[in-house]
C-alpha positions in Angstrom: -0.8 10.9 -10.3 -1.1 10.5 -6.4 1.2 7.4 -6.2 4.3 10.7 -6.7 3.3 11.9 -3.4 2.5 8.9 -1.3 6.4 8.1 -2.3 6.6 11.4 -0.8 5.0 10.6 2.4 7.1 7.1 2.4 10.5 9.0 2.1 9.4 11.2 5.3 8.4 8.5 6.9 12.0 7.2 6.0 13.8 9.7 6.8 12.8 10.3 10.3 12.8 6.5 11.3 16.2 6.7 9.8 17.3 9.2 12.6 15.3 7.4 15.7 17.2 4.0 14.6 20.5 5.1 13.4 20.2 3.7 9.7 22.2 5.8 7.1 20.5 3.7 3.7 17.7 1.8 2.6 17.8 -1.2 1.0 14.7 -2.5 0.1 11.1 -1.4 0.5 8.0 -3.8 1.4 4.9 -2.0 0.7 1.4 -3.7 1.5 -0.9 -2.2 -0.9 -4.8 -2.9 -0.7 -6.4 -4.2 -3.6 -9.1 -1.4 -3.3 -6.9 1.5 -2.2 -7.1 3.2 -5.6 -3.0 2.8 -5.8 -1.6 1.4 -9.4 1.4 -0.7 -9.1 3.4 0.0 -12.2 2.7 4.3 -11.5 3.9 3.2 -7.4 6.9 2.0 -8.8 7.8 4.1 -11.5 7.2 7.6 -8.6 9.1 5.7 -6.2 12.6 5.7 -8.2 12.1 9.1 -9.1 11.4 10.5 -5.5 13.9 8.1 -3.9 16.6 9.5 -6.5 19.4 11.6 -4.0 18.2 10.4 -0.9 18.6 7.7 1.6 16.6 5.3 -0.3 18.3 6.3 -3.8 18.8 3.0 -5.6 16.2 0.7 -3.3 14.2 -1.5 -4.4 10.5 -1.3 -3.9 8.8 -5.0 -2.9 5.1 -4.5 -3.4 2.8 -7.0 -1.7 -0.9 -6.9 -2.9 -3.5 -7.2 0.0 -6.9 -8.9 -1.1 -9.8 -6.6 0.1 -12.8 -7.9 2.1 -16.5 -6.2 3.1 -18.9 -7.0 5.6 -22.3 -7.6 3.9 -24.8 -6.4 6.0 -27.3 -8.9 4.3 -25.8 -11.9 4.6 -24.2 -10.7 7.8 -20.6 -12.3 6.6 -17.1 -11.1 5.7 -16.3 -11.6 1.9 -13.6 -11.1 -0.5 -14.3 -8.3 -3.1 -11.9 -7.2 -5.4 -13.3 -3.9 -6.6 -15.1 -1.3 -4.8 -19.1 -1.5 -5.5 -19.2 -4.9 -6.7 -21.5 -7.3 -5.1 -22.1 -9.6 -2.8 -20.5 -12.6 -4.2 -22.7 -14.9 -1.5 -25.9 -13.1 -1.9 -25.8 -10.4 -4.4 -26.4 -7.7 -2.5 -24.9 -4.2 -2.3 -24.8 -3.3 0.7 -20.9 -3.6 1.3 -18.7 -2.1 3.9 -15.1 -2.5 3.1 -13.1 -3.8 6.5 -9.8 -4.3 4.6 -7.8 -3.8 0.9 -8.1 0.0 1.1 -5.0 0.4 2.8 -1.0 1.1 1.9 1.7 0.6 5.1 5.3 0.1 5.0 5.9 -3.5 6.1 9.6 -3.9 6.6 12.9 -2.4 5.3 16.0 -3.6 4.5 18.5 -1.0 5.6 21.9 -0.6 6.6 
């Protein structure tokens, strides 16, 4: 389960904003998570309760907002909306796909005191 240790990285990446900005706790967590990043919800969730358990973050609530993905077909020479990796074109059929967005995860804002 890899979502245990990008709740890892996202308590790190707490932590040291927490001592550049002078917050003591967080709140509430707003994750962007790409459709086609490969990251399940319900596992996110469930690894971020447990890794946030005795920290700053212990007790914050995790807001995930689900980021469509998009590919440039090189056929059609357009930007579509996919929503799983490999699929086709939905304009022409084709399969020659490079994803431009959905395969990322960022933190988008906190709620911290």
């Amino acid at each position: 389960m890899h979502e245990m240790s990008l709740c890892e990285g996202v308590l790190k990446i707490l932590e040291q904003n927490a001592c550049t900005q002078g917050y003591r706790r967080v709140k509430t967590v707003w994750l962007e998570i790409g459709v086609l990043s490969c990251v399940e919800p319900e596992a996110m969730r469930f690894s971020f309760d447990l890794v946030m358990d005795g920290s700053l973050a212990e007790g914050a609530t995790l807001e995930i907002v689900r980021m469509p993905g998009e590919a440039w077909c090189m056929q059609c020479a357009r930007t579509v909306k996919v929503n799983q990796r490999y699929d086709a074109c939905p304009d022409c059929g084709g399969y020659q796909l490079q994803v431009t967005t959905g395969d990322e995860m960022r933190i988008k804002e906190l709620e911290v005191e």
